[in-house]
ZAGUVO-602694 format. One record per atom (N, C-alpha, C): x, y, z. Coordinates in pm, whole numbers, plus 50000, padded with zeros to 5 digits. Layout:
<atoms>
XYZ ...
</atoms>
This chain:
<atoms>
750126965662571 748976957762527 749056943662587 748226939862609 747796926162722 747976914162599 748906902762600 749186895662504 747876881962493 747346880362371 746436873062385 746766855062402 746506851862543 746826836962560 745746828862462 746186817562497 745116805762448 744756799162547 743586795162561 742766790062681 743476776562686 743606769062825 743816756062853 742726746862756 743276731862683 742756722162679 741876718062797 740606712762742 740256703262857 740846698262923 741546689162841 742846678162922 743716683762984 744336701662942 744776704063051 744316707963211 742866714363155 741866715263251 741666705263389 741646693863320 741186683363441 742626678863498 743616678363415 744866674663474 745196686563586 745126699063572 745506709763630 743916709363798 743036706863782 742376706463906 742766690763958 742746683263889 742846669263981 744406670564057 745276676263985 746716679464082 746336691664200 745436701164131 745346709264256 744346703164374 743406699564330 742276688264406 743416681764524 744096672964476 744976661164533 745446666264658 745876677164645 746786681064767 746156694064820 744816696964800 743766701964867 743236691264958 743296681564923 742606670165001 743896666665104 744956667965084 745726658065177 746156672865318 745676683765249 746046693165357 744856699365429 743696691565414 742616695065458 742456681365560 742906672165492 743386657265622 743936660165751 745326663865712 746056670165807 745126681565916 744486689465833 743676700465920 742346693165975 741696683365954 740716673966039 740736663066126 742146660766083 743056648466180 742826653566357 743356664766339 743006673966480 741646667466558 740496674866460 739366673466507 738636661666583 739066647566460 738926635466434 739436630366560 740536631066601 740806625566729 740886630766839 740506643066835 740266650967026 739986641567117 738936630767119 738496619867187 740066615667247 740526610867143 741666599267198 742936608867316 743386620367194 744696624467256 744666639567403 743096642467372 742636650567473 743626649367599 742846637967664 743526632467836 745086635167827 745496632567674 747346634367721 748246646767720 746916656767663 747416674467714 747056680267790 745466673367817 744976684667953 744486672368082 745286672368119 744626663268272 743176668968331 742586660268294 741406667668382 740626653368383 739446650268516 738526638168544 737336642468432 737076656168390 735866662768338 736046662368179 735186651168117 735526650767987 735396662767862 734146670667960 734026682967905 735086695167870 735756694867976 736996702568051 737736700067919 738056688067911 739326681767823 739296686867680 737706679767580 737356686367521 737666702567495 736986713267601 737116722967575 738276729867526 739506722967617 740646727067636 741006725067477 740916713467409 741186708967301 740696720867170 739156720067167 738546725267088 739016749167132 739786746067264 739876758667255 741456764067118 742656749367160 743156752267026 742946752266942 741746741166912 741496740866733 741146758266694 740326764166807 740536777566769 741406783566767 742776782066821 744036789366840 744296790166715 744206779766604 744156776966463 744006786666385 742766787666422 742316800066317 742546811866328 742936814766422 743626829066472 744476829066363 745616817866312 746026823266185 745976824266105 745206821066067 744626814465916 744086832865849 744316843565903 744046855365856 744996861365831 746046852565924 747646862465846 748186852065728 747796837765775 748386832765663 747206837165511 746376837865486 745336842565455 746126858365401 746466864465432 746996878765420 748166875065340 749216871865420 750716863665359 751036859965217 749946845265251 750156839065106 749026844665008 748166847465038 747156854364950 748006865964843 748696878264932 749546880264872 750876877264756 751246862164827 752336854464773 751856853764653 750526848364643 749776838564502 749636849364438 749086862264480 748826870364326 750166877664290 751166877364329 752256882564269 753856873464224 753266857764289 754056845064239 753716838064162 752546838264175 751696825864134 750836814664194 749496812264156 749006799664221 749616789764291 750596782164122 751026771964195 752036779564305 752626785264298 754066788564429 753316789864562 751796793564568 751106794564684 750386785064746 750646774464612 750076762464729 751096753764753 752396753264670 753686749064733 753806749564822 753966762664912 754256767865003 753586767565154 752246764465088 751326756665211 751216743965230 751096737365151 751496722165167 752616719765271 754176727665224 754776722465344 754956729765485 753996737165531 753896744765616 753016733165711 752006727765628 751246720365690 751926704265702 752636702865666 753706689765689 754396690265820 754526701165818 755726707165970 754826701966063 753466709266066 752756710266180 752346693866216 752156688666117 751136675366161 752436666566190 753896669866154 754746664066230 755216661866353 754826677866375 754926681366536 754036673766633 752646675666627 752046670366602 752376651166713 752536648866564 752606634166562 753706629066710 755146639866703 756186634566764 755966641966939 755166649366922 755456660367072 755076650967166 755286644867300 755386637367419 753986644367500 753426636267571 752466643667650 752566649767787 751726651167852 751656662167975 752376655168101 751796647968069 752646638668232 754416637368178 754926640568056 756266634568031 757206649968056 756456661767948 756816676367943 756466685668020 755296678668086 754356686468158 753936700468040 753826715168105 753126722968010 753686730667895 754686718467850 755726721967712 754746713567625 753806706667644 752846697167569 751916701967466 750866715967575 750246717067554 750586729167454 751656737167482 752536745567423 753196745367292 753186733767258 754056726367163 753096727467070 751916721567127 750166717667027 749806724966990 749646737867108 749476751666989 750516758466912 751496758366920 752636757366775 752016747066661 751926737766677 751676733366544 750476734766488 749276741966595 748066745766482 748426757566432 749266765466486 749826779566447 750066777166291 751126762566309 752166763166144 750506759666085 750036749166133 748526745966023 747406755966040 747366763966093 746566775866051 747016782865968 748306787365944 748986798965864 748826789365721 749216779265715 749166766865599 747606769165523 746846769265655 745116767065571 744876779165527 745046788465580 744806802165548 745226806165401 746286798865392 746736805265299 746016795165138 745786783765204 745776770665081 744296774265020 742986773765152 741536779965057 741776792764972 742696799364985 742566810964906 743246807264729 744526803864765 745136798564654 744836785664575 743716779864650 742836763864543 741466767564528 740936780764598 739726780764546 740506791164405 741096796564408 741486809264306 741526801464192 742896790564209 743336780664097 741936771064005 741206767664133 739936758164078 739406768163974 738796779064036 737646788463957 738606789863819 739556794563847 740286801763718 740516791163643 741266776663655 741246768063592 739966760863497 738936762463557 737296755163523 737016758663411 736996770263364 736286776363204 734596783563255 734166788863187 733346797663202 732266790863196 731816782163169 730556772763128 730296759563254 731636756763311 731476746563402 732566753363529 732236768563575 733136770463663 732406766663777 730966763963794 730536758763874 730636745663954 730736737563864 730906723163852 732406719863911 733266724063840 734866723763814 735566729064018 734386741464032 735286745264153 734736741564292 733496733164282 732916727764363 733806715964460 734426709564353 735446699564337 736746707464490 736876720664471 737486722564644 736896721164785 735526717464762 734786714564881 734666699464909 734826692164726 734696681264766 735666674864868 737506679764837 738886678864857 738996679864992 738386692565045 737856695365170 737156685265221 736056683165186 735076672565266 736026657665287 736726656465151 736936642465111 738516641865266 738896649265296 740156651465380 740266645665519 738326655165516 737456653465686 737696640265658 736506635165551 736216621065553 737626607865544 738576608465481 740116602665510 740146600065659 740216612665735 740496615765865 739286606965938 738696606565883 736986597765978 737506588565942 738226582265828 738296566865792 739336559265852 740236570365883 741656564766017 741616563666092 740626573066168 739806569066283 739166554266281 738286550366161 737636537466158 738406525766191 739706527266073 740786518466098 740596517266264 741896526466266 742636522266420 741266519766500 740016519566482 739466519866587 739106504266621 739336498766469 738896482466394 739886471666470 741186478866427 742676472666473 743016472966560 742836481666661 743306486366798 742656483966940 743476478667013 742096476767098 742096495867176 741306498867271 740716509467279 741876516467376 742756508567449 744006510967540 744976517267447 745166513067341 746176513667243 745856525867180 744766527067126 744326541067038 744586550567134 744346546567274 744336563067401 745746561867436 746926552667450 747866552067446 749136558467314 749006553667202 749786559467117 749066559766957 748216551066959 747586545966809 746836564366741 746516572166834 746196589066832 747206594466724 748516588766748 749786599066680 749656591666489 748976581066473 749396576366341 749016583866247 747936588866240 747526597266120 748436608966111 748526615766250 749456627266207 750856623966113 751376612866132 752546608866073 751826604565957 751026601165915 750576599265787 750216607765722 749696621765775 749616635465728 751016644065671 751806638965775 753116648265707 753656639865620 753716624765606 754066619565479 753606618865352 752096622365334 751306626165238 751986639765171 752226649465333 752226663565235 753666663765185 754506658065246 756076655865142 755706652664992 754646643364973 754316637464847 753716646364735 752636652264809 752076665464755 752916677964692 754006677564778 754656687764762 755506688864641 755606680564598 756606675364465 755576675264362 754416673164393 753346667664291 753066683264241 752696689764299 752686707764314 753336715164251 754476714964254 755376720964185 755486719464036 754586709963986 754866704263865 753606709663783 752696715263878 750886722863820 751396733463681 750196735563642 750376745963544 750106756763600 750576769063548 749916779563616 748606782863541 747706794463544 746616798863516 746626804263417 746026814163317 745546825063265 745536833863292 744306830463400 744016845763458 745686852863492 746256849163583 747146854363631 748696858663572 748476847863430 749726850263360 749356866563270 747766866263274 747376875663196 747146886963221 747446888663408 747406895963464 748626901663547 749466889663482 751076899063551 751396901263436 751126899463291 752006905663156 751576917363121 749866926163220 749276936863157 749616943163294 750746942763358 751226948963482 749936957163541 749286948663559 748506950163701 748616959163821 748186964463930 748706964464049 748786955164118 750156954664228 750326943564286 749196942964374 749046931464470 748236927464557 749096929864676 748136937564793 747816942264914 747066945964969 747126942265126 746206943565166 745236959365161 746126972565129 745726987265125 744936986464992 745306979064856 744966977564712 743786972064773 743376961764899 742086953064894 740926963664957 741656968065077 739946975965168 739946991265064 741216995464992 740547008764920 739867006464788 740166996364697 739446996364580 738456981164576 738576973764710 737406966164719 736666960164802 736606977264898 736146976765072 734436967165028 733646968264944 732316962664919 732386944364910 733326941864808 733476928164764 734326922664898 734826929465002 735476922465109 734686923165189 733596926965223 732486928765367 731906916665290 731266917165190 730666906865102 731056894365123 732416890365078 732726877665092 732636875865287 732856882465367 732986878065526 731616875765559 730466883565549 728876884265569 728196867065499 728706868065364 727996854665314 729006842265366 730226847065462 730656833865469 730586829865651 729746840565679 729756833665835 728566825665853 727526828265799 726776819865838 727156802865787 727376803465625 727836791365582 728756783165640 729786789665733 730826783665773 730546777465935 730176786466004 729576781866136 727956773166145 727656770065983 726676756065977 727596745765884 728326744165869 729576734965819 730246731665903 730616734965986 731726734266109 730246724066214 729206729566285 728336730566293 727856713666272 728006709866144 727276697466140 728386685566061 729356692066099 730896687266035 732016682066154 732586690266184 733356691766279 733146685766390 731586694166480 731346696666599 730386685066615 729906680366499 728656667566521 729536652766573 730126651166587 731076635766646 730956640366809 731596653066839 731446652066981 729866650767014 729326659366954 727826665267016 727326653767024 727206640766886 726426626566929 727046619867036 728076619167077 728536612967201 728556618367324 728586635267315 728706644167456 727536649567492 726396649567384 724956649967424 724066641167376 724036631667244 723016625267249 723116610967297 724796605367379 724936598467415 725236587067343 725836584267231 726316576167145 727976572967147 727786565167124 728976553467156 730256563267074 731376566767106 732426570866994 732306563266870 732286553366828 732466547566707 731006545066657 730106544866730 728706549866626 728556561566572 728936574666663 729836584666682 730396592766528 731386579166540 732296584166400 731646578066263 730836563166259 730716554166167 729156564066084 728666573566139 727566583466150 728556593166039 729306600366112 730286616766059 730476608065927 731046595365905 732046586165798 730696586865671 729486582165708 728676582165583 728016592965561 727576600665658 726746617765615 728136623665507 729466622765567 729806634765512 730356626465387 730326613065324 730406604865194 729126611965132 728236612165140 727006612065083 727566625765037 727586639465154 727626651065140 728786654965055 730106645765026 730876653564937 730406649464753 729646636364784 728726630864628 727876646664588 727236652564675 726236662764667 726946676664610 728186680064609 729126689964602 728686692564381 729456681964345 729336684164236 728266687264156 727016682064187 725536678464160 725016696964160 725596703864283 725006711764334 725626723464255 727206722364200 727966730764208 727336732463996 727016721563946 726476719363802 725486726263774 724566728063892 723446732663908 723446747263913 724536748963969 724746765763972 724926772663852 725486764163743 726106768663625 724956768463563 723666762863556 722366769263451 721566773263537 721566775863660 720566784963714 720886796063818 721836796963814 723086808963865 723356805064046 724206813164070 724656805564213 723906812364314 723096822664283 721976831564407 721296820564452 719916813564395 719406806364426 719556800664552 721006787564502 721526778964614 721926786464732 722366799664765 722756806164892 721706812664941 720066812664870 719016816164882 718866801364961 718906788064911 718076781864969 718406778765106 719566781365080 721216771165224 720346781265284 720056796165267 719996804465391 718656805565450 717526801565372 716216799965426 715936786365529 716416775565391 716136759765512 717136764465648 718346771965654 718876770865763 718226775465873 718046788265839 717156796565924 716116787865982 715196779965899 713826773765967 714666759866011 715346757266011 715626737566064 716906735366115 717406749566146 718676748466245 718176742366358 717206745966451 717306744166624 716186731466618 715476728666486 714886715466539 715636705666524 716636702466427 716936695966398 718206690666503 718876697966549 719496698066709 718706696766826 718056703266821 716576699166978 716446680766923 716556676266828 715946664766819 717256655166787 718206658566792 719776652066767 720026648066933 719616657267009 720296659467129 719126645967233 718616643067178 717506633567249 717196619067186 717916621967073 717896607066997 718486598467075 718396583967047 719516573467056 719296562566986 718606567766894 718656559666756 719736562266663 720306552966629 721936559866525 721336562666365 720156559466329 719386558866219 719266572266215 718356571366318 717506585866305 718346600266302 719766596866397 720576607166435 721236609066255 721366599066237 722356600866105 721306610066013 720436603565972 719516610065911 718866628565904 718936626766045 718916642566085 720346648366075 721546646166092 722826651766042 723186652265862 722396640565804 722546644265678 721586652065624 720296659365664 719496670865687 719956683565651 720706684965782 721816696665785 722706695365717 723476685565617 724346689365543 723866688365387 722746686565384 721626690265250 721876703465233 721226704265365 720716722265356 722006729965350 723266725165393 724276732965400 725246734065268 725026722265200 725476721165037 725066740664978 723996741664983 723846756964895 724396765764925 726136765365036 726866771465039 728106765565000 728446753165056 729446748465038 730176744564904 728746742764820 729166734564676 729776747764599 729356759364608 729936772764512 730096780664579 730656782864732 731086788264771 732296797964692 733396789964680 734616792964628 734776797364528 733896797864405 733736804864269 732556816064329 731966818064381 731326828064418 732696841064457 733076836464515 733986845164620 735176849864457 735936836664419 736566842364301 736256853864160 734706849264178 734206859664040 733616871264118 734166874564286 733456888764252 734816897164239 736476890864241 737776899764236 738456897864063 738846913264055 739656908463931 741406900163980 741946892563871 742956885763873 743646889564014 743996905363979 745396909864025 745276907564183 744066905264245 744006907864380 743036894564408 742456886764353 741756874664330 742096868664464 743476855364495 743696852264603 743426854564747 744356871464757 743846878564829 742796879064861 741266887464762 740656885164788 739676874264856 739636864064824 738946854264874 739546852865011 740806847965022 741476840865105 741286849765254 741316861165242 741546872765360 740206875965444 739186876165355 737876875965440 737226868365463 737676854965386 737086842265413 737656839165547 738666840865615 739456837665688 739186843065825 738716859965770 738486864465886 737296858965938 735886857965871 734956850565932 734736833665963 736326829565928 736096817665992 737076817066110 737706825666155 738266829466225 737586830866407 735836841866317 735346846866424 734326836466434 733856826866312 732836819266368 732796804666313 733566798866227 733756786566217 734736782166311 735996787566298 736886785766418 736536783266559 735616792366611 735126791166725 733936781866754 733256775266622 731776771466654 732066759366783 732346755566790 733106739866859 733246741767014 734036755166958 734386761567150 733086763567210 732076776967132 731156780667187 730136772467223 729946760867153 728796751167153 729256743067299 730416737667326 731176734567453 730976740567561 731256755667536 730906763267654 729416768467683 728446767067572 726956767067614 726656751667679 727046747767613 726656730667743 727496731967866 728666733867901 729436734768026 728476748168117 727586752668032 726806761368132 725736761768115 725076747368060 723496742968097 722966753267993 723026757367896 722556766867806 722546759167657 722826746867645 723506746467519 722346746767420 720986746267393 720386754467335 720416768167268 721196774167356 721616787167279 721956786367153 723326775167175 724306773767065 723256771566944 722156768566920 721316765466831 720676778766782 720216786366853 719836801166847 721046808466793 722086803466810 723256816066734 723506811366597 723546801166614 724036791766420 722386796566372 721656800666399 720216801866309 720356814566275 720916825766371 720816840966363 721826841166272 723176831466282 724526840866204 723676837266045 723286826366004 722726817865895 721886831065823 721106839965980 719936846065894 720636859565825 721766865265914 722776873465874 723096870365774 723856856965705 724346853365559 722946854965441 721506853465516 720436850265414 720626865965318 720336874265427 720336887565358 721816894165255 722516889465317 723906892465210 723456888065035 722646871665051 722296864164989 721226869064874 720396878564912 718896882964859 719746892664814 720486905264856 720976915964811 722016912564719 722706902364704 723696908564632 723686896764505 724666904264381 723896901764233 724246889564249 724116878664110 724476871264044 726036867964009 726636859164113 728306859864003 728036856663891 727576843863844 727626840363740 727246848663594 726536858263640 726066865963505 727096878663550 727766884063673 728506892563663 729766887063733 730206881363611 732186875863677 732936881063678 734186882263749 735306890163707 736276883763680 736086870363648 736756862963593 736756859463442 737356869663344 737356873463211 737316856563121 738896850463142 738406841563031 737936831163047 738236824462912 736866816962909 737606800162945 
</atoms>
């Protein structure tokens, strides 16, 4: 017989997400730090006169990244439903310390020559296997931690952690860009954040260990469960795993899309200065992580279909204008304005994403679940959005790239219309 717990206090409630929050945010830093400075440290792995070239080369590891993020995703997904939450985000935290150390200390191309560039993709390896594994085990912890009435609200709060990580990473950029003269940032001032990334996640890592565990899961290893695997996931929940990959490609490759990939695109096509550039990414995506909670509250009295109804219609109609008209600006007003557009419209995935995905698995396979197919489609299309958008401009096409983020978007709409309500059908029992 399944022993009856007692639900967390509020107070333990908010204590238990603001510790998991904390070091969601500092390992989502570490994982945008990358992004944030391609500009600067580009030239010192790939020699090339062609800024495009350099870029590419760059944005082709950030995809090397995600290549793991499906085993780590597999790995620790596993780890968490048969250790525990907290032990699974322990365990990524310092995975992702390693990397942004590496990172920080590896010498460049002219010193190692092509031990440089070699080195760089090792350490997105350790921070892919790290991320892979961390969205699965903080969206699990958020949802399950929240309570049934504000799981909306409560787990939104991992996108904010997320956003808030990017935005850190945009704000170190601001710094050094304030302090430094512009020799210095392309010279060594590139490596500081990474060293500020792995000293964060030492910090985290201690902070972690000290979380509560869940409910769900205590309540689901005392009623001996089946363990979690990957054979337990495609035979008893081949539906809820196509599910979570379908509704998460479109969302993810228009996040990446107007996140990630928007700093180069205003400077590599609409011709804006790097630091108008960044001072643009720094307030859209402030505004956009304010919008997380608002959105994620909203889900909780009018269910979470809606919002992946709306993300997937506005996307569909105002993906390619809103880029046809980014790409010709050189107003920093207007550009900003149209990037915070797209991350309006992209909130009705991002804000409940992660409790969506948690309430369609029971406990025993929960992590797993989320973590493994979320992974794979960001694997095949957030991972890559950056590359492909690079390589449609390196071949006079880059319009395309606008035509594919509208189609994958219209792919997620229909997942969206078909499938039920989490919120009125959870599988996330208590309360």
């Amino acid at each position: 017989m399944t022993p009856s717990l007692a639900p967390p206090t509020q107070r333990q409630r908010l204590k238990a997400i603001i510790g998991g929050s904390t070091g969601n945010l500092v390992e989502w830093y570490d994982w945008y730090a990358y992004a944030a400075f391609t500009l600067y440290f580009a030239p010192h792995f790939f020699p090339s006169q062609d800024r495009t070239a350099q870029l590419l080369s760059a944005a082709g590891i950030f995809a090397v990244g995600f290549l793991m993020r499906p085993i780590g995703a597999w790995l620790m997904g596993v780890y968490a439903d048969r250790h525990g939450r907290k032990s699974g985000l322990t365990l990524s935290v310092a995975l992702m310390c390693a990397g942004s150390l590496l990172i920080a200390v590896t010498p460049g191309y002219e010193t190692i020559g092509v031990a440089a560039p070699l080195l760089l993709v090792l350490a997105r390896l350790m921070q892919g296997l790290s991320i892979g594994g961390e969205y699965g085990a903080s969206a699990t912890y958020l949802s399950e931690m929240a309570g049934k009435n504000r799981r909306g609200f409560f787990s939104s709060f991992q996108y904010v952690t997320l956003i808030a990580g990017q935005l850190v990473a945009i704000c170190v950029l601001l710094v050094l860009q304030a302090t430094l003269t512009e020799a210095q940032l392309d010279a060594w001032g590139w490596r500081i954040p990474f060293f500020i990334g792995g000293a964060l996640a030492v910090i985290v890592f201690w902070l972690r260990r000290g979380l509560a565990e869940t409910q769900s899961f205590a309540v689901a290893k005392a009623a001996g469960a089946p363990k979690s695997g990957f054979v337990e996931l495609i035979t008893n929940h081949p539906r809820e795993t196509l599910t979570v990959m379908l509704l998460t490609a479109g969302g993810t490759i228009a996040f990446y899309a107007y996140s990630i990939y928007m700093q180069k695109f205003l400077v590599n096509t609409s011709g804006l200065s790097r630091e108008t550039a960044s001072q643009i990414n720094a307030v859209t995506l402030f505004a956009f992580m304010l919008l997380q909670p608002v959105a994620g509250a909203l889900s909780d009295r009018i269910g979470r279909k809606p919002l992946m109804i709306g993300f997937g219609v506005m996307g569909v109609l105002c993906t390619y204008p809103i880029f046809a008209t980014l790409a010709v600006t050189k107003d920093p007003l207007i550009a900003g304005l149209l990037v915070m557009a797209g991350l309006i419209i992209v909130t009705g995935y991002t804000s409940i994403n992660a409790v969506v995905k948690a309430e369609l698995f029971p406990a025993h396979i929960r992590a797993l679940g989320v973590a493994l197919p979320y992974a794979l489609a960001n694997t095949l299309f957030g991972g890559t959005a950056e590359f492909v958008a690079l390589w449609f401009k390196q071949a006079d096409m880059e319009q395309a790239f606008y035509i594919y983020v509208t189609v994958m978007i219209a792919i997620s709409l229909v997942v969206y219309v078909r499938m039920r309500d989490t919120r009125e059908h959870s599988q996330i029992q208590e309360d």
